[in-house]
Phi, psi and omega in degrees: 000331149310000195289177171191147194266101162288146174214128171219180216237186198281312190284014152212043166314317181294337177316319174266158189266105191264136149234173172275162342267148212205095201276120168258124184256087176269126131136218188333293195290001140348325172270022204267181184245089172255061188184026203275011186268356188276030143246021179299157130009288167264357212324143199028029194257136176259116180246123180256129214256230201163061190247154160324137149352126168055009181260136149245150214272130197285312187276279194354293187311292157341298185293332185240029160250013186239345169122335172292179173232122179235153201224125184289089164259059200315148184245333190228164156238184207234114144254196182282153170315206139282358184224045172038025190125319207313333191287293172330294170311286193330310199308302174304334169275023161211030174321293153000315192285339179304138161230314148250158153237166180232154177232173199227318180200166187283016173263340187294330196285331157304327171284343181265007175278337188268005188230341146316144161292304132206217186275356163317280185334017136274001287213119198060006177239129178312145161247116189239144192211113174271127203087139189283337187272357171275296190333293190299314186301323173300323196293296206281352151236042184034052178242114198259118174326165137275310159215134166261142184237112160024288165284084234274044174234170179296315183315332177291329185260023153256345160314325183218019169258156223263163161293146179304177164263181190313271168332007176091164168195169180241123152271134173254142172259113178267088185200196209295175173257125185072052147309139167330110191292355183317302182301324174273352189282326160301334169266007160257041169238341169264008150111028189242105155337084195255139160266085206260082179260138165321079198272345154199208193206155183242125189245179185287148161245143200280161173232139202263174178286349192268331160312313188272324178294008191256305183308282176341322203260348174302174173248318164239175175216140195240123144303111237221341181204166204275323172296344159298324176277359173273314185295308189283324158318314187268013165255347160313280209099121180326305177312337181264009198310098138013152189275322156244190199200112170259156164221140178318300208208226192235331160315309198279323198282327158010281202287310184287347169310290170320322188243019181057052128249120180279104209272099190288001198188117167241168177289147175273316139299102179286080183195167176312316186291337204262332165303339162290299139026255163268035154303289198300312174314317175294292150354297209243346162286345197273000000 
């Protein structure tokens, strides 16, 4: 994302200030289009990202196939419950007893992937997912959603998830631990049995100093969840946000909204393409 192109005759090169490293292109092909990515989009734009402890990032790449530089800085990490699971586990060997399960995100769909045997345990029960990246994460354990819902919020998937039958029916909630009560208090008020278990919990990760000079030095900053923008207030400070602020979604902007960090752009599709978006969009507005 620094790069820059010189174009000089053999006899002047020195004229201009090179550093290494600095690939020199003699004769025709000289005349090649050797710069289109410094048109990339973001091209020098510093995105300071916000992904959980040890993941690697999908938008990071994205983001730098666009011209940016982007830079990891983790604010959470994603672990076991307070009860190490056992809710979870228990949920899963009686997956069967279900008549739906909903995930919420892909760490949710990873911890029940790991207390499955496989997707046979599933095997007559519905699946639902909110958001394409639970959705893609489902995909990737050769398991195909039944529904993904048009908003990629609890509110969106209660909008279209279906009534129970007559005889009643049972939901497992697989997501995070101290969640938004919208989802189970809306499919029990429609008449659904919910099981609302804990599948980790995400704690704060302290930021070292070469952390806080990365945050100093961006331009932007993205929000990817409602727990990033807390983790980052309380290892931060609001005052330290990037001059701008994207958020995935209307949950998340919510959120930064609550703690005085002001959100210049949220996605319109809640998912990585559209955070990419408007990423570009904030960018090429600035």
């Amino acid at each position: 994302p620094e790069q820059h192109t010189v174009r000089a005759t053999l006899a002047t090169p020195g004229d201009h200030p090179l550093e290494s490293p600095a690939p020199r292109v003699v004769g025709e092909v000289a005349a090649a289009d050797v710069g289109s990515f410094e048109r990339q989009p973001l091209f020098g734009t510093r995105v300071r990202l916000t992904p959980r402890r040890g993941q690697a990032s999908e938008l990071s790449e994205r983001l730098r196939r666009r011209g940016a530089t982007a830079i990891e800085v983790p604010t959470i990490d994603v672990v076991a419950p307070e009860d190490g699971g056992a809710a979870l586990s228990a949920a899963a060997d009686s997956l069967g007893d279900y008549d739906w399960v909903v995930l919420t995100s892909p760490n949710g769909v990873e911890r029940l992937g790991e207390t499955m045997r496989d997707a046979r345990d599933l095997a007559g029960v519905k699946v639902a997912a909110i958001g394409p990246g639970t959705a893609n994460a489902l995909r990737r354990l050769n398991i195909e959603p039944d529904l993904v819902p048009d908003r990629a919020v609890g509110e969106g998937l209660l909008e279209e998830f279906p009534e129970p039958p007559s005889a009643g029916g049972r939901v497992l909630l697989a997501r995070a631990a101290a969640a938004r009560s919208v989802l189970p208090s809306g499919l029990a008020e429609a008449g659904w049995e919910v099981d609302d278990v804990a599948a980790y919990r995400t704690i704060a990760v302290e930021p070292d100093p070469a952390d806080r000079e990365a945050v100093a030095s961006a331009d932007l900053v993205t929000f990817t969840s409602s727990s990033t923008v807390r983790n980052f207030v309380a290892a931060f400070g609001a005052e330290a946000c990037p001059p701008k602020v994207v958020s995935i979604g209307p949950i998340t902007s919510a959120t930064a909204a609550e703690l005085g960090v002001a959100v210049d752009a949220e996605a319109t599709n809640h998912a990585l393409d559209g955070l990419v978006s408007a990423v570009i969009d904030v960018a090429l507005s600035s």
